[in-house]
N, C-alpha and C positions, 0 to 999 in steps of 0.2 A: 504719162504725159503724151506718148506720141499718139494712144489710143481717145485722150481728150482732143486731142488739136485736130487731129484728121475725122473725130465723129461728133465731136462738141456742138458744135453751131449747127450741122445742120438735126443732131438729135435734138437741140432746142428748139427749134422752129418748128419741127413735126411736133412733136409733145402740144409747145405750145397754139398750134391752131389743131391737128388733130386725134391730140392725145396720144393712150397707149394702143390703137389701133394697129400695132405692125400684124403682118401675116405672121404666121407660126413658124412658117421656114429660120424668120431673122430671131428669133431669140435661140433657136438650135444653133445660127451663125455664130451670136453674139458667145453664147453657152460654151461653143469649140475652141474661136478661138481668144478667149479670154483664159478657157481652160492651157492652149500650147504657150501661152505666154509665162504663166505660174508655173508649167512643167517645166519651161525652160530655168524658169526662175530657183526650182527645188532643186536640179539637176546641178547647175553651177555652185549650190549648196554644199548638194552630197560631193560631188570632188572635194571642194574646198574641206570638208572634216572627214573625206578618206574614206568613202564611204561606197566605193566604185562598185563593190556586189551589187548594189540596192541603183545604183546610176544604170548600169548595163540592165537591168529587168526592165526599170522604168525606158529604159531607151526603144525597148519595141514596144509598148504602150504609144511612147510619140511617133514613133513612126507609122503606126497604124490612125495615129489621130492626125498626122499631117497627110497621107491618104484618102481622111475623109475629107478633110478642108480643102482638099484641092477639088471636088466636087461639090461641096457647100459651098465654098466660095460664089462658084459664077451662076449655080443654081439659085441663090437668093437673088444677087443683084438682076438676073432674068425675071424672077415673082415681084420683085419692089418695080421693075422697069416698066411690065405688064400691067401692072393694077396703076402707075403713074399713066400711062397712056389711056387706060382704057375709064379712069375719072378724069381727068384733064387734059388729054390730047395731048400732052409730050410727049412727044418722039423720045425714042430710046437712045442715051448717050452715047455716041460711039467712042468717047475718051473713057469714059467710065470701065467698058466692052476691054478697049485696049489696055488699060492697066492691069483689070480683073487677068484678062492674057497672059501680061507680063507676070503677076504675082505666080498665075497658078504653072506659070512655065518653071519659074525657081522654085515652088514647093515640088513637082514632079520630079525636077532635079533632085535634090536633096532627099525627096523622099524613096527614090530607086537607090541611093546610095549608100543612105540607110539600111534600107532593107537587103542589099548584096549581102551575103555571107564573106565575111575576110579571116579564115584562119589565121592563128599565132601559136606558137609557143614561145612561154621562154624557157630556154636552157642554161646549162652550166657548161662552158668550152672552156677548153685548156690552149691555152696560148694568147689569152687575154691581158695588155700589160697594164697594170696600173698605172695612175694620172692624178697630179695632185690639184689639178683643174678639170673644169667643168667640160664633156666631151662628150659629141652629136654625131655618128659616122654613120652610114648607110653603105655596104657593102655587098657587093653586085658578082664580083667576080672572085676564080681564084684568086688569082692575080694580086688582086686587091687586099684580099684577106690574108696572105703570104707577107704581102709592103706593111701592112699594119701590123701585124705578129713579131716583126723585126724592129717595130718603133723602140723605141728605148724605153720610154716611161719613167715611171720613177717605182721603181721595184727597191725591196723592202734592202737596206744594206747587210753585208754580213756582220753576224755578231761580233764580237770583240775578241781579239786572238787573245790564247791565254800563254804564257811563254812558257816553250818547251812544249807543246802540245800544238798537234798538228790538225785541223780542223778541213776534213774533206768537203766542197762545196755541193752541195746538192742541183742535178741538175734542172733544168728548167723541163715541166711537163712538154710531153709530146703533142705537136700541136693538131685540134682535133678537125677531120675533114667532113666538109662539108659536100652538098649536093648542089650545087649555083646553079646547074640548067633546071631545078623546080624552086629554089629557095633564094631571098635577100635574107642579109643580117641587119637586123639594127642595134647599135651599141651605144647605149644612154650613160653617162657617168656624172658625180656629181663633183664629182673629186674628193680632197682630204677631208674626211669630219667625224665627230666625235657623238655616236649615240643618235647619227641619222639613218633614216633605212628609205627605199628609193620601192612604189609600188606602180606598177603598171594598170592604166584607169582604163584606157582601151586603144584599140587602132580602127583609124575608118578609113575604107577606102573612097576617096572621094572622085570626081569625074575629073582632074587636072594633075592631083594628087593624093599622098597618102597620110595621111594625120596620126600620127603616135602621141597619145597623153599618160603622162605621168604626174604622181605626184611626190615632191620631196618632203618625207613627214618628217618634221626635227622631232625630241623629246620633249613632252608638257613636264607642266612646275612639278608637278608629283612624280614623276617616272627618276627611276637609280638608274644611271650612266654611268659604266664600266669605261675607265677612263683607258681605253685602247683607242688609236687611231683606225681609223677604216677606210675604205674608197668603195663606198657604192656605187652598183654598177649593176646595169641589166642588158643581156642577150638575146635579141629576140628572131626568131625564125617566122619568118612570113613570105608568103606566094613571090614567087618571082617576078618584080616590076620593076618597071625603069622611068616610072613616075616621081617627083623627087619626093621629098621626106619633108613634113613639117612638124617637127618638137613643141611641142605646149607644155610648159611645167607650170604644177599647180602648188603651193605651199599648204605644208597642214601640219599639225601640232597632234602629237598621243596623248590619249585620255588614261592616265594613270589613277583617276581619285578612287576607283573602284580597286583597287586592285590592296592587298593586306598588307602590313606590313610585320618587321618579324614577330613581333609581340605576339600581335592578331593571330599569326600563323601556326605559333608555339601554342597559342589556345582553343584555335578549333582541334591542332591535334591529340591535343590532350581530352579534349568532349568527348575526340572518333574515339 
């Protein structure tokens, strides 16, 4: 729609007095970015069905194609402005000029932002408490990671005393140190659930701040869910910034139809 409304009327009126005459440059335009608009469009896809391998490849594919569009861009509207002056004596629009500016100043943006490298890992730290809600922390300092480590949470109770039998408490793991002058933590949780697992889609560092996505996959209709309680939960180590943090969570469903069940199972081992 928003590609009809803003090229509609006037791609009717050229057509209709002079036809498919454009210069070759605008169909290379039209060819890009009609292509980053569909990339955008698969991308939101691949999160959505958890698909983040094949997201993060295709993500520098777009980044290299918003790159070139920030050059196609103002080089078309130059050839279309040129060949309008030089058949009919229109002066070159300087609103036009200034838009094209403004677009291709947010694609350079985004597109350097893009292309920055931002390492992560995630890890497994001990002194992490469980949470039977949903929980977004961004951790900077010691300091901070010591006040969180102390939270209560809601950590698992002990089992049920038997009488006459004395039951020594296990202590809590030693909690694990970090390097805060190179590293931030980020602590994703989704809280109590049953047969959910929690994947990290990616982080970008962007020029205001730092974007962390995830997705929460529940289990699809065919998948077995082992009726234990869980608290997923992700720890991630990233460059040390004081940019703040913006959480995106994506929903997506596991594809279990593939997968045997015992029967199936007890009969290909019986083939092997």
């Amino acid at each position: 729609m928003a590609v009809l409304s803003g090229f509609g009327t006037d791609t009717f009126n050229h057509l209709s007095k002079y036809g498919l005459d454009y210069p070759l440059i605008v169909h290379f335009h039209a060819v890009a970015f009609v292509g980053y608009l569909a990339l955008f469009t698969v991308q939101v896809a691949l999160i959505r069905t958890a698909r983040a391998d094949i997201h993060r490849r295709l993500g520098i594919a777009g980044a290299a194609l918003a790159a070139i569009m920030v050059v196609l861009g103002p080089a078309t509207a130059l050839v279309v402005d040129a060949g309008r002056f030089k058949n009919h004596g229109h002066p070159m629009r300087n609103t036009a000029r200034t838009a094209l500016t403004v677009v291709a100043g947010i694609l350079i943006s985004f597109s350097v932002s893009a292309l920055t490298p931002f390492d992560y890992q995630v890890v497994e730290l001990s002194g992490v408490p469980y949470f039977n809600k949903p929980i977004h922390v961004a951790i900077r300092t010691r300091e901070e990671w010591l006040s969180f480590t102390k939270r209560r949470g809601d950590w698992p109770g002990p089992p049920p005393s038997i009488p006459g039998q004395g039951i020594t408490p296990a202590p809590r793991p030693p909690i694990s140190e970090i390097d805060f002058g190179r590293y931030s933590l980020v602590v994703v949780g989704i809280g109590v659930t049953t047969g959910y697992q929690l994947a990290l889609s990616e982080i970008r560092d962007m020029p205001d701040e730092v974007w962390v996505r995830y997705a929460a996959i529940r289990p699809g209709t065919n998948c077995a869910v082992a009726q234990v309680i869980g608290h997923p939960s992700l720890t991630i180590l990233i460059p040390r910034t004081t940019k703040p943090i913006r959480f995106q969570e994506t929903a997506a469903a596991m594809d279990c139809s593939s997968f045997k069940n015992d029967s199936e199972m007890r009969q290909l081992l019986e083939k092997g």
